[in-house]
MARBA-150056 format. One record per residue (C-alpha): x, y, z; residue number from 1. Coordinates in nm, 4 decimals. Layout:
BEGIN
{{X Y Z} NUM}
...
***
This chain:
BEGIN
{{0.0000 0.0000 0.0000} 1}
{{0.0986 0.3855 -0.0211} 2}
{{0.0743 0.5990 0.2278} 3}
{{0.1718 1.0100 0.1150} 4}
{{0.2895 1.2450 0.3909} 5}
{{0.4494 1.5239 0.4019} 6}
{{0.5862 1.4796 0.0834} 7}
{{0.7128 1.1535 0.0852} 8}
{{0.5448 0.8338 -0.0882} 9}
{{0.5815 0.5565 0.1106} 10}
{{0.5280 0.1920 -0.0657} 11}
{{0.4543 -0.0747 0.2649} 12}
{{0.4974 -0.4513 0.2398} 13}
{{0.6187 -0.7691 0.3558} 14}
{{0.8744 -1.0967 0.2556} 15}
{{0.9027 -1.4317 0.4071} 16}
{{1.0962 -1.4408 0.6992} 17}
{{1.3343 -1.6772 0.5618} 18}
{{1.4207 -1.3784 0.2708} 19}
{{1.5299 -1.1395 0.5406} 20}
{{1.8999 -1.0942 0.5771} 21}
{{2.1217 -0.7907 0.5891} 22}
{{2.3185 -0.8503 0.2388} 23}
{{1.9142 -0.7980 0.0732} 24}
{{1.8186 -0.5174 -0.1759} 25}
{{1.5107 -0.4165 -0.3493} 26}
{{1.5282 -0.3053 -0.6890} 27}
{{1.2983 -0.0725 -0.9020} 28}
{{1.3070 -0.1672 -1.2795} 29}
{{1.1308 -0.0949 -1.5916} 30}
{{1.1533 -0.3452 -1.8103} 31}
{{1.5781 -0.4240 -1.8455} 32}
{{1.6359 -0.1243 -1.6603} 33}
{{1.6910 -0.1063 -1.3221} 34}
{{1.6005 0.2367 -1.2140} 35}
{{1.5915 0.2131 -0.8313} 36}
{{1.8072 0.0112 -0.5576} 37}
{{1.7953 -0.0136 -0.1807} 38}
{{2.0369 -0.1408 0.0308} 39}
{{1.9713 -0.2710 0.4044} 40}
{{1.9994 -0.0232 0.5662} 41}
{{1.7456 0.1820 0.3286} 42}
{{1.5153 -0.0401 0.3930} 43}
{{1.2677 0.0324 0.7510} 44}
{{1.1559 -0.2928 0.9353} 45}
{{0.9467 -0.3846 1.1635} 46}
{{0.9565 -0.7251 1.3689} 47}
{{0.8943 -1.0500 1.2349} 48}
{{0.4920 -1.1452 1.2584} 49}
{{0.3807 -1.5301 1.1916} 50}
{{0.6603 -1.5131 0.9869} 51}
{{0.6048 -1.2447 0.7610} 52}
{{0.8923 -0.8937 0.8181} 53}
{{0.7178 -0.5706 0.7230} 54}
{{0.9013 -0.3183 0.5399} 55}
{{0.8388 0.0409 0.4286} 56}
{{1.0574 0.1822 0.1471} 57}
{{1.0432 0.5659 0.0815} 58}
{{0.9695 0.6552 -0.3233} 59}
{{1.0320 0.9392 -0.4974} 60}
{{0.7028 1.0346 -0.6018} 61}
{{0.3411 0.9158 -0.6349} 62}
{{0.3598 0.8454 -0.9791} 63}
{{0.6119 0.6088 -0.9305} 64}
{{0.4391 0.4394 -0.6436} 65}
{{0.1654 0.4028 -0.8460} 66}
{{0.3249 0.2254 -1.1040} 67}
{{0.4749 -0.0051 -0.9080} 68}
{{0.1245 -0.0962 -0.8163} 69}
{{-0.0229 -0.0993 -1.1528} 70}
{{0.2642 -0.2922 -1.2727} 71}
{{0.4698 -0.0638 -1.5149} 72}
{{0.6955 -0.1004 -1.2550} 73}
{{0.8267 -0.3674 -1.0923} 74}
{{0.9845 -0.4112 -0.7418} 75}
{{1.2090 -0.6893 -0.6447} 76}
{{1.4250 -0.8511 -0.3798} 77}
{{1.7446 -0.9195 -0.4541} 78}
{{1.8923 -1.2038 -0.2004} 79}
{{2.1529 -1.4718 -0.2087} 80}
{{2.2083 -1.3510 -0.5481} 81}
{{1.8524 -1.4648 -0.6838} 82}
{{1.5955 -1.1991 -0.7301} 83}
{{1.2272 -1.2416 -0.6676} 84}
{{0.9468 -1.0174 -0.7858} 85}
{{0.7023 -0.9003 -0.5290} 86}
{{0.3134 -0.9721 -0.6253} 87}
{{0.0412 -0.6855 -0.5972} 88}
{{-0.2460 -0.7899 -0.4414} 89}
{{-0.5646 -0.7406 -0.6644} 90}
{{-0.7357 -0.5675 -0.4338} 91}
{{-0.4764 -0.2955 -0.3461} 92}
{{-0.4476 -0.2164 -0.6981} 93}
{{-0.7770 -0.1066 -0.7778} 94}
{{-0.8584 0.0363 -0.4403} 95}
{{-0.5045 0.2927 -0.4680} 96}
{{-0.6031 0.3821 -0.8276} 97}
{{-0.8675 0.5805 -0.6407} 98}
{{-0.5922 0.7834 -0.5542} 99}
{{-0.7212 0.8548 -0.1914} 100}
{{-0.6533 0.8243 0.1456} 101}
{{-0.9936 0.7867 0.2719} 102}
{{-1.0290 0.4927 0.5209} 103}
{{-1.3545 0.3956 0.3141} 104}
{{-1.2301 0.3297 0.0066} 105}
{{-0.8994 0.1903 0.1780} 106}
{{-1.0595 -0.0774 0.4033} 107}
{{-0.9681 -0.3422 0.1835} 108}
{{-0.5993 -0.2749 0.2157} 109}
{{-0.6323 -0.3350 0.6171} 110}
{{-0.6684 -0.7225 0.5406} 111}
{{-0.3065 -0.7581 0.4297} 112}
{{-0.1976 -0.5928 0.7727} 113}
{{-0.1981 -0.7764 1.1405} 114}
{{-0.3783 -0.5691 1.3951} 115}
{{-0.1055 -0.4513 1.5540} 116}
{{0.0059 -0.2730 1.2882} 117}
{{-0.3566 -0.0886 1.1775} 118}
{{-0.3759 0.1160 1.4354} 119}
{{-0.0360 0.2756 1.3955} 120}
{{-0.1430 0.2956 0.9852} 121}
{{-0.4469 0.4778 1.1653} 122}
{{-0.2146 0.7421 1.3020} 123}
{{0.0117 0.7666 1.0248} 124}
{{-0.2634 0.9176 0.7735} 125}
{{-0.4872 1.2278 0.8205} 126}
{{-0.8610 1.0621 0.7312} 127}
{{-1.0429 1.2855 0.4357} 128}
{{-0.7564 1.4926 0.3230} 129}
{{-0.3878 1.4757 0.2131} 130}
{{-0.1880 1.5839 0.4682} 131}
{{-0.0254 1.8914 0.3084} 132}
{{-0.3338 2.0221 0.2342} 133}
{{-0.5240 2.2609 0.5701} 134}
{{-0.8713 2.2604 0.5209} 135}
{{-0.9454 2.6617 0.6050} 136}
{{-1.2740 2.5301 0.8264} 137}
{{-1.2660 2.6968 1.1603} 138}
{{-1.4117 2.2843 1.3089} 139}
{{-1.6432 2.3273 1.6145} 140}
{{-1.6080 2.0960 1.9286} 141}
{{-1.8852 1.8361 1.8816} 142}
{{-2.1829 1.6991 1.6858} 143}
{{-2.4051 1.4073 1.7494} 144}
{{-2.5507 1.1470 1.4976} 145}
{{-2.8688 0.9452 1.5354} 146}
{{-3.1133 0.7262 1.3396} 147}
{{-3.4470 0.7983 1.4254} 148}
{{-3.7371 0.6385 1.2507} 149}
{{-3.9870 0.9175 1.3160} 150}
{{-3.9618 1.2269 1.6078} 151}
{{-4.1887 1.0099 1.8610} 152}
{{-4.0622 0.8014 2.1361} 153}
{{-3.7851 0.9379 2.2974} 154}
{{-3.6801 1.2121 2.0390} 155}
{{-3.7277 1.4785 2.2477} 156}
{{-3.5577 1.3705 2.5321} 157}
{{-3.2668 1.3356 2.3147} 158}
{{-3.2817 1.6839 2.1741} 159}
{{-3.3054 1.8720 2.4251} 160}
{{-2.9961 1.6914 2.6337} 161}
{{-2.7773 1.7138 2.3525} 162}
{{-2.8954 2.0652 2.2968} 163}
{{-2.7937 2.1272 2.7095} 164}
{{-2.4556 1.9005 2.6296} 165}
{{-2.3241 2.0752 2.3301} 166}
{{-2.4855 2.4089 2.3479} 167}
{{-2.7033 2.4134 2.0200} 168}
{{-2.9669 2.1735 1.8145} 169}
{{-2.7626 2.2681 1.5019} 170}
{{-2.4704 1.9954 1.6533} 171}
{{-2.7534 1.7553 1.6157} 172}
{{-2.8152 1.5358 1.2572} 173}
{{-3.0563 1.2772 1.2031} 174}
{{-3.0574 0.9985 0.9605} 175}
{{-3.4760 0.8715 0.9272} 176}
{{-3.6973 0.7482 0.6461} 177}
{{-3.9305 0.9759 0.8181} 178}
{{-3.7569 1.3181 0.7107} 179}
{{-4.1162 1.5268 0.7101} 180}
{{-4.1722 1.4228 1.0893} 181}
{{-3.8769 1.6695 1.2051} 182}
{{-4.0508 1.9427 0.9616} 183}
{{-4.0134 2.2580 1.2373} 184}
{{-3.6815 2.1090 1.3954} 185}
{{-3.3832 2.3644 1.4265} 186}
{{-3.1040 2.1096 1.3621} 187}
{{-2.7789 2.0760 1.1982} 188}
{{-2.9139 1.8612 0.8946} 189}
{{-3.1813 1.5580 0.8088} 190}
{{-3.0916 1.3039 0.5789} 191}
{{-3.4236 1.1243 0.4752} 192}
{{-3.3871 0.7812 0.3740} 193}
{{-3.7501 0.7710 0.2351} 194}
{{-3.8490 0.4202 0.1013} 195}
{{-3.5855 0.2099 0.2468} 196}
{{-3.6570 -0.0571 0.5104} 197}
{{-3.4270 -0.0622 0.8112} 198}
{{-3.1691 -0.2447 0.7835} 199}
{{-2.8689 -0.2455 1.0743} 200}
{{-2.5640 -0.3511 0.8840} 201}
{{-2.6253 -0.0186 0.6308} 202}
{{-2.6849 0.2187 0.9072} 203}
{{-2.3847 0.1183 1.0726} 204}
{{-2.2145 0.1556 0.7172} 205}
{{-2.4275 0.5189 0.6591} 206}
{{-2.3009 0.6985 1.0428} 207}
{{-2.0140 0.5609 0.9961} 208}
{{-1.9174 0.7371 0.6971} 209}
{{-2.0928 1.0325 0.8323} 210}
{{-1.9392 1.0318 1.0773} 211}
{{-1.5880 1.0361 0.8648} 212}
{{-1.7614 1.3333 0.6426} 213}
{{-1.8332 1.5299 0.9608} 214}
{{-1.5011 1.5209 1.1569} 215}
{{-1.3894 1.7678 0.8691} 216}
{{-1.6256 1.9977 1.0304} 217}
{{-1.5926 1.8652 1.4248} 218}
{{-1.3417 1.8232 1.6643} 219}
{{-1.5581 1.5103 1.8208} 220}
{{-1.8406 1.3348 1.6117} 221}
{{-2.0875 1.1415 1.8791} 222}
{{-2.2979 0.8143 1.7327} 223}
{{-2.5818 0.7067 1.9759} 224}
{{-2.9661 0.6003 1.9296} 225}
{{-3.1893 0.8182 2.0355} 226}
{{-3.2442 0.6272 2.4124} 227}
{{-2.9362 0.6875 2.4722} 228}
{{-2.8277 1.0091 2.6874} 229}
{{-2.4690 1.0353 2.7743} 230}
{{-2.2903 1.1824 3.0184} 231}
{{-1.9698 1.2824 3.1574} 232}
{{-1.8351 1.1604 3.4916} 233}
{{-1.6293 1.3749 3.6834} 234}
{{-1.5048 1.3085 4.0457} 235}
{{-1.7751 1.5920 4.1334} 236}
{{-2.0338 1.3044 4.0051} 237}
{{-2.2256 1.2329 3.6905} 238}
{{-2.3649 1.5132 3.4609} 239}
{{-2.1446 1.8060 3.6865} 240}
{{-1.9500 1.9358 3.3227} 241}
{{-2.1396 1.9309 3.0023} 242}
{{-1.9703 1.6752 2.6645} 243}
{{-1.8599 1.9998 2.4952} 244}
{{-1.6351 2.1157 2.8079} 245}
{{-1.5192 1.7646 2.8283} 246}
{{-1.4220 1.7590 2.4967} 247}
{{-1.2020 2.0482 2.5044} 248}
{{-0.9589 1.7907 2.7396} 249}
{{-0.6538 1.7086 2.5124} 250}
{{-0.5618 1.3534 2.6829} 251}
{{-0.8755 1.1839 2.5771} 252}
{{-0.8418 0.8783 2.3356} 253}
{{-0.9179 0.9358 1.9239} 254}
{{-1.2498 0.6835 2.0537} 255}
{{-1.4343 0.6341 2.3688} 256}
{{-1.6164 0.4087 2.4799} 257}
{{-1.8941 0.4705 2.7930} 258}
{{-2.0228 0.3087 3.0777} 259}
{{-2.3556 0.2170 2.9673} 260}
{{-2.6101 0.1544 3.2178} 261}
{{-3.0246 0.0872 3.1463} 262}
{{-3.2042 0.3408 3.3489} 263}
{{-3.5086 0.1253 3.4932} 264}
{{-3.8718 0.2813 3.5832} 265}
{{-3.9219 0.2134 3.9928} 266}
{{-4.2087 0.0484 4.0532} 267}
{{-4.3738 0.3484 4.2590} 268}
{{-4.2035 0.5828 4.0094} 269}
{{-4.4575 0.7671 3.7651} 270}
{{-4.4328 0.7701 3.3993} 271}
{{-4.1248 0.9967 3.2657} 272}
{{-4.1634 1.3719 3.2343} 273}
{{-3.9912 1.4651 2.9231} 274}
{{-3.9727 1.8035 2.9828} 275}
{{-3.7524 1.7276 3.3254} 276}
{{-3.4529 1.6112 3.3831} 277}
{{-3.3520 1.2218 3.3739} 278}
{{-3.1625 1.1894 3.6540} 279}
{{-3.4022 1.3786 3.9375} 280}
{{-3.6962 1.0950 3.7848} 281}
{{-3.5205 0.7836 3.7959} 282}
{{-3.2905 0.6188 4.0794} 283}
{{-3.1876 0.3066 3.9830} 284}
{{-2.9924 0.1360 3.6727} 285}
{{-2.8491 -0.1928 3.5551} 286}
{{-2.5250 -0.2706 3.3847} 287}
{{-2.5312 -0.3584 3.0209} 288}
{{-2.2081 -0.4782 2.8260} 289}
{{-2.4308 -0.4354 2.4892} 290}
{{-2.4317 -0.0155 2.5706} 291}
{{-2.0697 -0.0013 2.6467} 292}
{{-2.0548 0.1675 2.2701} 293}
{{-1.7850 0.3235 2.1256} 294}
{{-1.9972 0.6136 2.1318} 295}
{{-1.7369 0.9266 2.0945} 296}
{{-1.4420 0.9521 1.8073} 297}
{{-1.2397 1.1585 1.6325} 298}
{{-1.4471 1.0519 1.3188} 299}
{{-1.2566 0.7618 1.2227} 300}
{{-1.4497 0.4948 1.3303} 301}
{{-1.6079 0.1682 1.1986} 302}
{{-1.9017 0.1009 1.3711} 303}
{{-2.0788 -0.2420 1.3868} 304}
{{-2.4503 -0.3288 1.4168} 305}
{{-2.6091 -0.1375 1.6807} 306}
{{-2.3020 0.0756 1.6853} 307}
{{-2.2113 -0.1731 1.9771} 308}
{{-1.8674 -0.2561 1.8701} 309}
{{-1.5518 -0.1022 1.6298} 310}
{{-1.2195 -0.1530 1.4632} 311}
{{-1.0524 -0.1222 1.8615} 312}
{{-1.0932 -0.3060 2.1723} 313}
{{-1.3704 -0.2026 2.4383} 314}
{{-1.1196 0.0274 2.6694} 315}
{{-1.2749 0.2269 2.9497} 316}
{{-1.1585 0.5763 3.1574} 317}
{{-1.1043 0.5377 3.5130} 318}
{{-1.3656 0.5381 3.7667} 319}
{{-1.4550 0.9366 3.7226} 320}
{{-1.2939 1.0449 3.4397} 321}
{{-1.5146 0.8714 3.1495} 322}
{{-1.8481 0.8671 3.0138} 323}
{{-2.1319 0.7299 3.1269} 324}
{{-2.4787 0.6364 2.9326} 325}
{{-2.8143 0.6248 3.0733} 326}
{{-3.0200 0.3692 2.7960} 327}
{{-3.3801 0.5023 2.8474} 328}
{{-3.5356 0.1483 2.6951} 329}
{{-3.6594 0.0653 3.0159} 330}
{{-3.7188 0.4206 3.1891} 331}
{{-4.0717 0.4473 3.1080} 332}
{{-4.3296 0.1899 3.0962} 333}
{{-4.5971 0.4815 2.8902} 334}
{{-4.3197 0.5689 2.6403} 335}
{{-4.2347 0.1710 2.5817} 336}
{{-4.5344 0.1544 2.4353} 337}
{{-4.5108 0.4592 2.2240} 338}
{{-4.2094 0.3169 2.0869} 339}
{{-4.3431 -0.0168 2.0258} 340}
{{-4.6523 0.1127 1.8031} 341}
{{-4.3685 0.3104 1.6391} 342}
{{-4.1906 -0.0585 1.5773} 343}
{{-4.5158 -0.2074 1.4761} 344}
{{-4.4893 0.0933 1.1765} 345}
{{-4.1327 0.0683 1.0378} 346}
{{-4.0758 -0.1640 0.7787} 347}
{{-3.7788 -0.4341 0.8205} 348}
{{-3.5156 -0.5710 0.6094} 349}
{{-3.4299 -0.8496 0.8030} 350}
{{-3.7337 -1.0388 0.9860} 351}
{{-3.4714 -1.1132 1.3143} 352}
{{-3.4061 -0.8066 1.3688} 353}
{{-3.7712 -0.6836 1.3309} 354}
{{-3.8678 -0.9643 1.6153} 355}
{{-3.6120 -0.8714 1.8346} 356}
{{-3.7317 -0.4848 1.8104} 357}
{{-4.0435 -0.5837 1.8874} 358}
{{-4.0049 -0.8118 2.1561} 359}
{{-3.7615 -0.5781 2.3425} 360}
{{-4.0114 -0.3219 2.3521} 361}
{{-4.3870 -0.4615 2.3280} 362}
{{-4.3640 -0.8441 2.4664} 363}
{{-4.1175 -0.7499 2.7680} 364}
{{-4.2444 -0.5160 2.9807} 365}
{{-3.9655 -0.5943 3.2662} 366}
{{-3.5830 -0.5586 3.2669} 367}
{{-3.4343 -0.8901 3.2204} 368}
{{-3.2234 -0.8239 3.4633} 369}
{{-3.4601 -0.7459 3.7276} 370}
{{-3.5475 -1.1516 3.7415} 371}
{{-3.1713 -1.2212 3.9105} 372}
{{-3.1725 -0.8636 4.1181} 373}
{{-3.4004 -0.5741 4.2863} 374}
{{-3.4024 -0.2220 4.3671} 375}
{{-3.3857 -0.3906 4.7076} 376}
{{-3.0386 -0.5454 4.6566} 377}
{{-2.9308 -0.2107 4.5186} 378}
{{-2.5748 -0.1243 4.5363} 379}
{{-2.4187 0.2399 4.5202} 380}
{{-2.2529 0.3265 4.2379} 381}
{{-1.9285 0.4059 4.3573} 382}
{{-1.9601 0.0540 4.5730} 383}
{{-1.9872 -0.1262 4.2420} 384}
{{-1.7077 -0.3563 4.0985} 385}
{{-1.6785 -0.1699 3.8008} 386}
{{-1.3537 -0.2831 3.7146} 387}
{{-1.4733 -0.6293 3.6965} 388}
{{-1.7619 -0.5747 3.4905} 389}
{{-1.5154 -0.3769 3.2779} 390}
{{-1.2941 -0.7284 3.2839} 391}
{{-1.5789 -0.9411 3.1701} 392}
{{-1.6951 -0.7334 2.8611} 393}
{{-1.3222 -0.7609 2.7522} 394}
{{-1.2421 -1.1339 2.7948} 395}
{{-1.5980 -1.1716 2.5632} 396}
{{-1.4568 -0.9788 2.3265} 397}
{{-1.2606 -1.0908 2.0094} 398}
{{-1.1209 -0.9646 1.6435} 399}
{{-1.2806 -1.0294 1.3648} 400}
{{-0.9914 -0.9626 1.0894} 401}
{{-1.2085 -0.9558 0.8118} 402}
{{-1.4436 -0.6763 0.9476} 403}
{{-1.1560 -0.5237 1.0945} 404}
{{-1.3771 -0.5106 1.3981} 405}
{{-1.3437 -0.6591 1.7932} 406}
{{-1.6932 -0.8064 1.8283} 407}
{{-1.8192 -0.9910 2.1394} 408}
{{-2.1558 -1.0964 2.3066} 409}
{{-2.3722 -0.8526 2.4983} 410}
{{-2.4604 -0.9232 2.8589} 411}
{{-2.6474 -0.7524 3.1634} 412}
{{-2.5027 -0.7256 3.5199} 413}
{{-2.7186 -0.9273 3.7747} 414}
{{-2.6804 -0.6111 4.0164} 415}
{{-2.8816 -0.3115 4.0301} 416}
{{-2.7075 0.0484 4.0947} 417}
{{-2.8189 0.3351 4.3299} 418}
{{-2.7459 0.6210 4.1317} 419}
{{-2.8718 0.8739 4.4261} 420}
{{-2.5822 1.1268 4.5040} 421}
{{-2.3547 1.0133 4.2571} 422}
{{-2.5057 1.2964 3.9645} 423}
{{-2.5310 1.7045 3.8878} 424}
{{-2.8348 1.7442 3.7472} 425}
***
């Protein structure tokens, strides 16, 4: 692959082990002619991986990259005085004709690297643009993306916290195939996806790649459904500093993942105001691996179904100092059933997933987690093992190299928390 920066055109590949020795070369011919050699010690290595040595070799231009790929050049390695040609992979060569570095159009290129090496590729090239090129855009601090398939359920809820969070509805896009329902809404843009049935895999694609689009215009791009309200955690408590001042801190990670907990209606609580605040209506949560999301990034994420998962391990901030996520699925029994009529209306691509919709929000009417604990059991937040929870969801987790993603399965805590004292709002 190629990777241009700061003016230099960098061709990356790999040999067999047994090929690596320090009397090697690689030469650059055209046809008879060799154009191009490299000694050893031109040559950058990395270590040995399942038996394969990664090298990167500096070019003098992107033409001639390029035409080592499209073969009107041709690379070899010269060693123990025999010299082999290096093959192109079929997919690299079509995908760098694009001449881009855009992660989307790349992704096939991350198969022929190990994980370990992605993420530093990650870091290596600016995402959208070439890197001696400054976009002019003065970027603001943070937007958030949803899919919402019509302004009902908990919409408004939404709105207005990420309105409070990040100081203005215009941060705020939805993706729906309902565009005319958020006719009236001050926000930062509606893509209507009129006529299509929902389907998860796409929307992951879709925010994903919006979310790539919009990191040109925002520091921070935030992906969440709209039950899901998130949070910062501060040692002052939960909700005390608002996302966009927590944002401005310079030591958080290029992708975050939160604490996500499923806010759970009391049984002598009354149905949820949703003009009020969440936290002063509701006491009591549960711990759920599945809303652990990778929920804030720099842009460059891959996102898997139900934006549960991504291209890097589930990695949480200390007890604190991260984010936490109220999931309002369960916070009111009134608005379950708004959102299940709203289910009953949207049209499915996949019947499994249109079951599971359902029955999460019309058959079961309880937490599931409420049949192995109680509000009676409940135990204070900062009581909590957290770090064990934290230990489970990664031991369930694995990489799944040809999604380039770290996947795992979804569980809930059989504990209930006490959120009383431990928020701002």
């Amino acid at each position: 692959m190629i990777i241009e920066r700061q003016q230099e055109h960098v061709l990356i590949g790999w040999m067999d082990e047994t090929c690596f020795s320090p009397d090697l070369k690689l030469l650059l011919r055209a046809a008879d002619k060799t154009l191009a050699s490299w000694s050893f010690a031109d040559i950058r290595f990395e270590a040995a991986i399942s038996g394969k040595r990664y090298w990167s070799l500096a070019l003098a231009s992107s033409d001639q990259a390029l035409s080592v790929v499209d073969g009107s050049l041709q690379l070899l390695l010269l060693a123990d005085g025999r010299e082999k040609a290096f093959r192109i992979f079929g997919p690299l060569q079509e995908t760098l004709k694009m001449r881009s570095l855009d992660l989307a159009r790349l992704g096939s290129t991350f198969k022929l690297l190990p994980g370990p090496h992605r993420e530093a590729f990650r870091r290596a090239v600016e995402y959208g643009t070439r890197p001696h090129i400054r976009s002019a855009v003065k970027r603001q601090r943070a937007c958030v993306i949803t899919y919402a398939n019509d302004s009902g359920g908990w919409f408004e809820v939404f709105r207005r916290h990420y309105e409070q969070q990040l100081g203005d509805t215009a941060f705020i896009y939805v993706v729906t195939p309902q565009p005319e329902s958020f006719d009236g809404e001050r926000l930062g843009g509606i893509t209507g996806l009129r006529g299509f049935a929902f389907d998860d895999f796409a929307r992951s694609q879709l925010l994903s790649g919006m979310a790539r689009g919009l990191a040109a215009y925002y520091e921070w791009v935030i992906v969440a459904d709209v039950d899901e309200l998130i949070f910062v955690e501060s040692p002052d408590g939960i909700g005390c500093r608002t996302l966009a001042d927590r944002l401005g801190d310079p030591e958080l990670p290029e992708i975050s993942f939160s604490l996500g907990l499923d806010i759970i209606q009391g049984a002598n609580e009354a149905d949820f105001d949703h003009a009020a605040p969440l936290l002063g209506q509701r006491r009591y949560a549960v711990p759920n691996s599945g809303m652990c999301k990778p929920h804030i990034t720099r842009g460059t994420v891959n996102l898997d179904i139900g934006f549960h998962y991504c291209q890097v391990p589930p990695r949480f901030a200390p007890s604190g100092t991260g984010f936490v996520m109220f999931h309002l699925k369960y916070a009111c029994r009134t608005t379950r059933t708004d959102v299940a009529r709203i289910v009953e209306r949207t049209a499915y691509a996949d019947d499994r997933i249109r079951s599971y919709a359902y029955d999460s929000v019309g058959r079961r009417s309880a937490h599931p987690g409420l049949k192995a604990a109680s509000p009676d059991t409940a135990v204070v937040l900062r009581q909590w093992d957290r770090q064990d929870f934290e230990r489970r969801i990664r031991a369930q987790v694995g990489y799944d190299a040809d999604r380039d993603l770290h996947v795992g399965k979804n569980f809930t805590e059989d504990v209930v928390i006490d959120l009383r004292g431990h928020t701002g709002e």
